[in-house]
N, C-alpha and C positions, 0 to 999 in steps of 0.2 A: 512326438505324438505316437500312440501305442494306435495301432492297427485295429481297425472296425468291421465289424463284418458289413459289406457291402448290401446297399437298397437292388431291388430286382433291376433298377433303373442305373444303377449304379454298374454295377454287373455290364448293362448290356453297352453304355458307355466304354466298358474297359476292353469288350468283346472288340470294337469297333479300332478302338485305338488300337490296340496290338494288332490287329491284321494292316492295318496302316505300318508298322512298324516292321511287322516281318514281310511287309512288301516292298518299301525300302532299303531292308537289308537284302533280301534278298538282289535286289535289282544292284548292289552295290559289290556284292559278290560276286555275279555275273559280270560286270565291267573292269573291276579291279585286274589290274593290268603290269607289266615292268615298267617303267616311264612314267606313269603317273606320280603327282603329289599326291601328300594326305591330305591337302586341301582339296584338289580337285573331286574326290571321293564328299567331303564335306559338303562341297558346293551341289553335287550332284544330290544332294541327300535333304537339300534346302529345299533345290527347286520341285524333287519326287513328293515331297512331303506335303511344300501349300498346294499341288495339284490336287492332292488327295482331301483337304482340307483342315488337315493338323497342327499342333502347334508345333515346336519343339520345345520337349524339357529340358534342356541342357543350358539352352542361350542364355546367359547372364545368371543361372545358377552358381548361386556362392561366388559369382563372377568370373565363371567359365565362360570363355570369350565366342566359342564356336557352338553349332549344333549338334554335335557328333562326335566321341573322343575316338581317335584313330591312332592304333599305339602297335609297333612295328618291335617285333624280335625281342631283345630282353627290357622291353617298355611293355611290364604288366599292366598296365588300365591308365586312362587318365590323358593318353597326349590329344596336344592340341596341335589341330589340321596347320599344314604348315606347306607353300606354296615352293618351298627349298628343300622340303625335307620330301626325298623321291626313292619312291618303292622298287626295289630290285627283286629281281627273278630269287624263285627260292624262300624269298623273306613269310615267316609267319604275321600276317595282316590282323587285327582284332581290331573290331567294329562295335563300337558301343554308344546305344543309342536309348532314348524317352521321348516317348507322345504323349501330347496331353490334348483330350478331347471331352467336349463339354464337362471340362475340370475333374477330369477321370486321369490319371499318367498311367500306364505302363514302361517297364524297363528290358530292356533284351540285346543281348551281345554274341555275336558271332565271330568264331576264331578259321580262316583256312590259309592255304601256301596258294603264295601267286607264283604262277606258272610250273615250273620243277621242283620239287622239293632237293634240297641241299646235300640231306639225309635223312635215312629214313627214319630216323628215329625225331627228327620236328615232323614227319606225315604222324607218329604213334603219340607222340603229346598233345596235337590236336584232335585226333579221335578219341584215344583215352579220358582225355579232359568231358570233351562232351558225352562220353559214357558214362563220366562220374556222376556230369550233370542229370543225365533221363535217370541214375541209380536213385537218386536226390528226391526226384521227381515221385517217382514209382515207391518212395516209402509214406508219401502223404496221404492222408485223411484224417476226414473230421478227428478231433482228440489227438492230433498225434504232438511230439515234441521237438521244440528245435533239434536237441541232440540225435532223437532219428534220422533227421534230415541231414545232420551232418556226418554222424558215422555211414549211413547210407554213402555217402558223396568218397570220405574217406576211406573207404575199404574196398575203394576200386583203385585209387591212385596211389595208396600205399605197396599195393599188390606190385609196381611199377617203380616203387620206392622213388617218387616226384615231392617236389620240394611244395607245398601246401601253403599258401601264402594263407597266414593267420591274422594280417592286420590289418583285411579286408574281409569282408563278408555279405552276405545276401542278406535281407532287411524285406520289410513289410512296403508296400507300394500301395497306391492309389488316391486317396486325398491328396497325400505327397510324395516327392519322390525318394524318398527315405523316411520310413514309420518302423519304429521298434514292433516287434525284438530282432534285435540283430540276428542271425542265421548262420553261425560259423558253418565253413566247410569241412569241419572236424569235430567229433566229441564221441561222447556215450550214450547210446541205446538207452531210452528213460531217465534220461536228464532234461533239463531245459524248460522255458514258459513251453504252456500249453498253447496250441492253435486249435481254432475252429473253423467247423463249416460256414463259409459265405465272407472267411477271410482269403484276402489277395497278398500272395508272399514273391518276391523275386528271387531264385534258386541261382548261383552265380558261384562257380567253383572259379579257380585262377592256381592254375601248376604251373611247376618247375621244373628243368632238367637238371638244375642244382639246388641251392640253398631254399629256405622258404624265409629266407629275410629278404626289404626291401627296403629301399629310400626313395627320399623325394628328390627329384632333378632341378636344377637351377632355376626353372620356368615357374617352380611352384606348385606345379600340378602334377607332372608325367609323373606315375609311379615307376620305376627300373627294380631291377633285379640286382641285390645286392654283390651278388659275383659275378653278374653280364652273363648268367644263363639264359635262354631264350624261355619262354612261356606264351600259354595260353590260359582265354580266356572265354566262357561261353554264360549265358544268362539266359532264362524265361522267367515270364509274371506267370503263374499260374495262379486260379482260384479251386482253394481247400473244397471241397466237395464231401457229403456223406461217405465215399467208399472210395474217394483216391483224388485226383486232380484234373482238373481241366485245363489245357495250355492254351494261355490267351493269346501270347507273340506267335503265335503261328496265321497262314493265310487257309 
């Protein structure tokens, strides 16, 4: 489904859910701990959520078994919370998460190191990554093109010479949780479908300390990194506006 520019009412649905979103991540971030599972993170992000009164989008999506993808070290996007599989000091954590409120979703993903970092260069892949992401950000308005958004993104993490995962990308959100046009994290300045104001787009870069290949893991789902580099990954839904963007995953 090709992306709509949202009703006023539409809008203020998406307003709602994303502060739903970025309050659970946030509170998830905050608790993430060494010892814990990626379940235990999951479960906490069940019960923060019907508090709040949201759905989760993820649950039975495409038959994604959890609320929450929780994806540790060179697991780029996609894993599924796992009550054995337990977080170590050091580890780069990414949290990826969709609420959907009165049939509105937004999408948003947060990458940080639990407890120490290892080295310092997984503390510069996680900042970096989210620098690419607000660069992404900061190139939107009304009329602009995917390829802005994506050389925008790329011409921060190139600079770092990071491995660019190209066989995922950012996508249009809101009716659903995936609405064309797709969004690479890479391209050329005046390429690409046009966007408009009053459309809702998900900004979502995913670096590498190595390769930008990946494969899928025996589960089906966990995306990895095809030479066991480590990665990050960060996301907002923002709405297209006359003169730049609005971030909706934020509180």
């Amino acid at each position: 489904m090709q992306t709509k520019i949202k009703t006023a009412s539409e809008i203020s649905a998406m307003r709602d859910s994303g502060r739903m979103l970025a309050s659970v991540l946030e509170i998830l971030m905050a608790r993430a701990e060494p010892g814990m599972s990626t379940k235990d993170l999951a479960d906490l992000a069940a019960r923060e959520l019907t508090a709040l009164g949201g759905k989760a989008s993820f649950l039975g999506y495409q038959g994604f078994p959890d609320v929450l993808c929780v994806s540790l070290n060179n697991e780029v996007v996609h894993g599924i919370p796992n009550k054995e599989r337990i977080i170590a000091n050091g580890d780069i954590l990414s949290l990826d998460f969709g609420v959907t409120y009165k049939g509105m979703i937004t999408d948003g993903a947060r990458s940080l190191i639990v407890g120490k970092p290892k080295q310092q260069r997984h503390q510069q892949l996680v900042e970096r990554t989210e620098r690419s992401m607000y660069a992404g950000i900061n190139a939107v308005h009304d009329r602009v093109r995917t390829g802005d958004i994506g050389s925008a993104v790329q011409s921060v993490l190139d600079k770092f010479r990071y491995g660019i995962v190209r066989d995922l990308v950012g996508h249009g959100v809101g009716h659903h949780l995936h609405e064309d046009p797709n969004i690479p994290n890479y391209g050329r300045a005046n390429t690409g479908p046009w966007l408009s104001a009053g459309m809702t787009i998900a900004i979502e870069p995913m670096a590498t300390l190595g390769t930008d290949r990946v494969e899928v893991a025996k589960d089906g789902w966990t995306i990895l990194t095809a030479d066991g580099s480590w990665s990050a990954h960060f996301e907002n839904t923002v709405l297209i506006t006359e003169d730049g963007a609005e971030i909706l995953t934020t509180v």
